[in-house]
Backbone bond lengths (Angstrom), bond angles and torsions (degrees), N, CA, C in turn:
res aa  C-N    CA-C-N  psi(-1)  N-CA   C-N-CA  omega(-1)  CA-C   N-CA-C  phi
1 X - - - 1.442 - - 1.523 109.19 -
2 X 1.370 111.01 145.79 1.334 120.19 -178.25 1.684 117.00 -95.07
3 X 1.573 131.00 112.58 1.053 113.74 146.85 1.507 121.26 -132.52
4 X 1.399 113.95 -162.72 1.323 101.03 173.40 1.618 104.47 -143.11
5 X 1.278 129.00 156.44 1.374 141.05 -145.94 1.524 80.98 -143.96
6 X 1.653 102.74 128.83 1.718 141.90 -169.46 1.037 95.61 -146.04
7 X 1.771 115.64 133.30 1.421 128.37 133.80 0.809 133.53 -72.27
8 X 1.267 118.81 84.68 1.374 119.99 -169.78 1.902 100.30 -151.19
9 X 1.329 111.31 159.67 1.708 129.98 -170.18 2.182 83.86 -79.50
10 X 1.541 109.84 134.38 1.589 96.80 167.23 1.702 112.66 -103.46
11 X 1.259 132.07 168.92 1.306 119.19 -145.05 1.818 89.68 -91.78
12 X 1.373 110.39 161.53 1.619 120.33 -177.34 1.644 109.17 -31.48
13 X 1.375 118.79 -66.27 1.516 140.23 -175.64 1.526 101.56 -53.89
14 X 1.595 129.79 -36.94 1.285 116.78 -173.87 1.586 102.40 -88.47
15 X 1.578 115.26 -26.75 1.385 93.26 -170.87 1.978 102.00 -93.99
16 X 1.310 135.97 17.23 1.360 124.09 -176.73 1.797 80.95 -114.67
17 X 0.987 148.45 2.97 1.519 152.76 -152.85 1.948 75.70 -113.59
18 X 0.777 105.04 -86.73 1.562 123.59 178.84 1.741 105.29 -34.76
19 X 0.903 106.16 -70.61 1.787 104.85 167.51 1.527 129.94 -42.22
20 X 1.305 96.80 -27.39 1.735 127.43 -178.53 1.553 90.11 -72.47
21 X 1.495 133.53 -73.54 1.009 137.81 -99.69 1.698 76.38 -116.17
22 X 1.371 121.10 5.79 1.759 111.48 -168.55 2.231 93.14 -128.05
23 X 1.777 99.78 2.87 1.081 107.49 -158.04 1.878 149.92 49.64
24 X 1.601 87.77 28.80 1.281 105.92 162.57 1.456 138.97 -114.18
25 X 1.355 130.89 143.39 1.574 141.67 -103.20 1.850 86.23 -66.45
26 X 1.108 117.26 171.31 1.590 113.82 162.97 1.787 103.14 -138.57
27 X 0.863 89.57 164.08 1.698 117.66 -167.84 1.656 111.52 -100.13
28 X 1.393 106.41 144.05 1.826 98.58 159.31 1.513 113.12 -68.83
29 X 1.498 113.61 143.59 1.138 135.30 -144.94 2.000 98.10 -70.15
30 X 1.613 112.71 -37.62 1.156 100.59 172.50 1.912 115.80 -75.14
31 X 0.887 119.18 1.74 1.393 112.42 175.01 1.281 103.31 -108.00
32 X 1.330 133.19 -25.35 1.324 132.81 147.44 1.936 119.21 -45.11
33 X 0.806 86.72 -47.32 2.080 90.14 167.00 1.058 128.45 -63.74
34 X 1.793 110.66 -40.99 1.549 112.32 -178.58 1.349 100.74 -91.97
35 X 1.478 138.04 10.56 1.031 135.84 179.02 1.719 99.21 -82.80
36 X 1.851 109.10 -64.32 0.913 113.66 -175.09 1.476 130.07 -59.81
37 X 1.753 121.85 -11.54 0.832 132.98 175.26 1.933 123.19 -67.06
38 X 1.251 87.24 -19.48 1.893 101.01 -170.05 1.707 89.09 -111.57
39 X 1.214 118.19 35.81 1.606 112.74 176.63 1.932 89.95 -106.95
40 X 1.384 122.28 125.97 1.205 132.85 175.73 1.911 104.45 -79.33
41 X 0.846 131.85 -39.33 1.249 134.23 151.68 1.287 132.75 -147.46
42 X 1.585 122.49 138.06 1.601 114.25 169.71 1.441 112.67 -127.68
43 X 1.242 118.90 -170.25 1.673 121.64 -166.08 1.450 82.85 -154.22
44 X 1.625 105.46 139.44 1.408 117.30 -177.94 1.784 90.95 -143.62
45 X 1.164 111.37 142.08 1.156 138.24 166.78 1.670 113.44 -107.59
46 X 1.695 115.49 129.97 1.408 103.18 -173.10 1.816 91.38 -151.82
47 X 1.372 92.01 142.26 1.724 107.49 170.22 1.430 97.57 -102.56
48 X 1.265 115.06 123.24 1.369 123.38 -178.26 1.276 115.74 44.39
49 X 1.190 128.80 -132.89 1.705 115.46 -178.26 1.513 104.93 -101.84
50 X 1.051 118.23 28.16 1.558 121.18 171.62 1.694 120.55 -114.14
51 X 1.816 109.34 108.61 1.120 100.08 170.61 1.417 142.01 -30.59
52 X 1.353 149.32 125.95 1.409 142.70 165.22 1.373 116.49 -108.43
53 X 0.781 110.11 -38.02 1.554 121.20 -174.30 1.632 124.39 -135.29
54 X 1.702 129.37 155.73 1.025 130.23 -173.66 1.230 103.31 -171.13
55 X 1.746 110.55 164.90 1.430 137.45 167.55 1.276 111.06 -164.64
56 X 1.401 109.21 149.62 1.456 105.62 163.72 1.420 108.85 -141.31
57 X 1.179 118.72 -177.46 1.255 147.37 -163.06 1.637 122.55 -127.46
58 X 1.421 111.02 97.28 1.080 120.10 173.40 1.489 143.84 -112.28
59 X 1.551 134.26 147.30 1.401 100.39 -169.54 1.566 97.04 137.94
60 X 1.437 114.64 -166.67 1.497 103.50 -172.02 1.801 119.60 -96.06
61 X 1.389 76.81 -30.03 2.141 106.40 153.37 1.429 84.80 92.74
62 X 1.272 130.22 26.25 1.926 123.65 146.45 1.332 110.98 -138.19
63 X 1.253 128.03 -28.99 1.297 120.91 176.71 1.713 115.54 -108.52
64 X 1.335 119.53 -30.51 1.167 125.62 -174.79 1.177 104.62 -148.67
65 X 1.726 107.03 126.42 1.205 125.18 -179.95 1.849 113.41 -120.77
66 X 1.314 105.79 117.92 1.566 92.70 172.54 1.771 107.78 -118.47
67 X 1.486 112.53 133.89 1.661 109.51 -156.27 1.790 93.56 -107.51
68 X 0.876 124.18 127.88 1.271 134.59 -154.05 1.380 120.57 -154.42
69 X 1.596 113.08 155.82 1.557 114.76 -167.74 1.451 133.06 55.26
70 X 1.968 114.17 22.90 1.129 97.29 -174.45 1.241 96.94 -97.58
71 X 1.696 103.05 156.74 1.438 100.63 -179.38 1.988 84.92 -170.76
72 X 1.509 96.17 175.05 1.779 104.75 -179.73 1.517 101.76 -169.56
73 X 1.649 88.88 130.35 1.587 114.20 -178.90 1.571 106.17 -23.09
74 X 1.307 129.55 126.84 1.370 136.86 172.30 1.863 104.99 -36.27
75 X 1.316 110.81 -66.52 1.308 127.83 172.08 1.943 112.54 -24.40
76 X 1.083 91.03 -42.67 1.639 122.42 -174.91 1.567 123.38 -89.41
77 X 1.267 107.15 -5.81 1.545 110.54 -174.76 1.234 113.96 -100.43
78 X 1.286 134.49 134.74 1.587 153.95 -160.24 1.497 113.34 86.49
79 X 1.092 110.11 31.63 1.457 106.56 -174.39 2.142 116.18 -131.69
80 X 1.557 89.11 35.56 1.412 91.58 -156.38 1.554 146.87 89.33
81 X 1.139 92.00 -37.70 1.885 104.85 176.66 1.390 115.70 -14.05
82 X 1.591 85.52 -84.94 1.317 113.21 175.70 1.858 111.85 -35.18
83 X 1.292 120.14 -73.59 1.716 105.34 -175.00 0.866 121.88 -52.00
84 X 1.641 116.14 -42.23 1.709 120.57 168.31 2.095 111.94 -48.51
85 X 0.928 98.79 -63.42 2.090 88.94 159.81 1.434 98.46 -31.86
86 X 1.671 124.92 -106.77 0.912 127.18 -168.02 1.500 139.10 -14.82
87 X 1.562 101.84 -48.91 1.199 110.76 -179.57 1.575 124.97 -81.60
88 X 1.118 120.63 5.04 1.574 154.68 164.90 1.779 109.74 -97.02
89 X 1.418 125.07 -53.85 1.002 103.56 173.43 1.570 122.83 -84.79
90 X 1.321 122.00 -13.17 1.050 123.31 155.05 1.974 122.21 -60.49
91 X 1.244 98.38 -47.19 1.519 86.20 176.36 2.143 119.05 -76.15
92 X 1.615 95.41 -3.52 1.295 100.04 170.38 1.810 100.74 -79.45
93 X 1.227 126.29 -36.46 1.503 135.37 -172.27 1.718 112.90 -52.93
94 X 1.666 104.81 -52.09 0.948 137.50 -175.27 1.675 119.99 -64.58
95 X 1.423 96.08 -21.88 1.346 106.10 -161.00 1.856 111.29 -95.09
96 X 1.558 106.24 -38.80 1.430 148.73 161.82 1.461 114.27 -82.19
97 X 0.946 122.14 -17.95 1.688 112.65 -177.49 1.592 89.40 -82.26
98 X 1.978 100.40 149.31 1.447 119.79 176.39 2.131 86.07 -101.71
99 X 1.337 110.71 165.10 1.501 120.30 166.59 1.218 105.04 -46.03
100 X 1.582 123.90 138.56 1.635 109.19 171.22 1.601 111.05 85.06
101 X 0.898 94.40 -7.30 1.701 99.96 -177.79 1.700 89.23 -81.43
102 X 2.085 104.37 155.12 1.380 101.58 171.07 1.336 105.60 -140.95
103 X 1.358 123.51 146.23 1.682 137.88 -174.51 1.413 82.18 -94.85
104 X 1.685 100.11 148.12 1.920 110.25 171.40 1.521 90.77 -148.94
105 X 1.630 111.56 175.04 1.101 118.73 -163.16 1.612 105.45 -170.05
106 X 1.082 133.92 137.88 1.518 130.48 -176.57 2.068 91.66 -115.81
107 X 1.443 129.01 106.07 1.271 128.93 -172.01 1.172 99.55 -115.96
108 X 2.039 102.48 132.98 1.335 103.62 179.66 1.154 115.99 -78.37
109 X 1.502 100.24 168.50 1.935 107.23 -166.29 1.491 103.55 -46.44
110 X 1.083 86.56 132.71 1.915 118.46 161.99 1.541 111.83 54.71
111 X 1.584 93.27 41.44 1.177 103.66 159.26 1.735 124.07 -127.22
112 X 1.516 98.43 30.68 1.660 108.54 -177.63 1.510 97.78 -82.54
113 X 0.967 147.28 -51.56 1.337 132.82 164.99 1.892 134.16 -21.25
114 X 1.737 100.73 -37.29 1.755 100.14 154.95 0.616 133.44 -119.29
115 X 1.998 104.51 45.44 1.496 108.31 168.93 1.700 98.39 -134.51
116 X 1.260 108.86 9.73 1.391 123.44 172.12 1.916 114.10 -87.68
117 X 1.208 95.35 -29.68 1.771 121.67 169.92 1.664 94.09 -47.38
118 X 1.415 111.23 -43.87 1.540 109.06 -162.92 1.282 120.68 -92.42
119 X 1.361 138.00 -9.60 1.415 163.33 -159.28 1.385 107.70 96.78
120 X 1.201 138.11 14.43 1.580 139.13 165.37 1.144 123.82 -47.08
121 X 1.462 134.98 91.96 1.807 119.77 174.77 1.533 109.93 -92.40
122 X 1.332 94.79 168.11 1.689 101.59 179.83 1.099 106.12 -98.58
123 X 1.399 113.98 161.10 1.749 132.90 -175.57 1.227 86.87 -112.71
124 X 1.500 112.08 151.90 1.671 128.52 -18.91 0.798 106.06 -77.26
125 X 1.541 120.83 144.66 1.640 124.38 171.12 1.849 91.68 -130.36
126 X 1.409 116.95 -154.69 1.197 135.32 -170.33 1.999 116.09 -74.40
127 X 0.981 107.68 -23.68 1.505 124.65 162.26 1.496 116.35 -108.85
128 X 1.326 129.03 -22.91 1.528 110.28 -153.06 1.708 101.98 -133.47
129 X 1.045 147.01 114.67 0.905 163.43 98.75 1.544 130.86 34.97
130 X 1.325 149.11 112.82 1.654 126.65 -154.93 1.115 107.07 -53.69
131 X 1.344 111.58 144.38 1.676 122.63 157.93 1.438 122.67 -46.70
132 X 0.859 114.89 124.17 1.998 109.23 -170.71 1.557 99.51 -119.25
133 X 1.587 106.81 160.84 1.393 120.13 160.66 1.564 108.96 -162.33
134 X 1.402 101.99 169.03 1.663 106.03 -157.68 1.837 86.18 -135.62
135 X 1.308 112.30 126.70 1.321 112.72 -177.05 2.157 103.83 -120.32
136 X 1.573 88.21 130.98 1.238 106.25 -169.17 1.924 118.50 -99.41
């Protein structure tokens, strides 16, 4: 299958279309915009002019990085997508991170395994504590 992977922000309607289509929550379309507007970088993957895939990059982009929203059309999954994201926002991480700097990530269930591919460990380990989040 053919697509092609752009850095580029995707417009409100493609990324809550896309959120829809992986069954996670979607937003009104103007809070969907100003969301995407304060995104320091994302990576979009698209078959023809139709989104499939995404990630972005959030955070201060030298000291703290949180990598977020990746995900790819069900239709679309096992076919690469996904590492091609990764492997773009990781070399965006890599590129911008100061020493001491740290990438984080909140991964849905039973999907720590392809984000371990990337240097991702799981919490809790011997320093770190579970990953938490508070949903509003």
């Amino acid at each position: 299958m053919e697509f092609t992977i752009e850095d580029r922000i995707p417009t409100a309607a493609q990324w809550m279309s896309l959120r829809k289509s992986v069954g996670w929550a979607t937003f009104p379309l103007e809070a969907a915009a100003r969301s995407l507007e304060l995104t320091p970088y994302c990576v979009c993957a698209f078959k023809d002019d139709e989104l499939i895939g995404m990630g972005r990059v959030l955070g201060d982009c030298v000291i703290t990085f949180y990598v977020g929203n990746v995900m790819v059309r069900p239709e679309y999954q096992g076919e690469g997508i996904g590492v091609k994201i990764m492997e773009r926002i990781m070399a965006y991480v890599e590129k911008h991170a100061i020493p001491g700097a740290i990438a984080s990530l909140l991964s849905i269930k039973d999907t720590e395994d392809f984000y371990e591919q990337f240097g991702f460990g799981r919490r809790p380990d011997e320093s770190h504590g579970s990953g938490m989040s508070r949903r509003f």
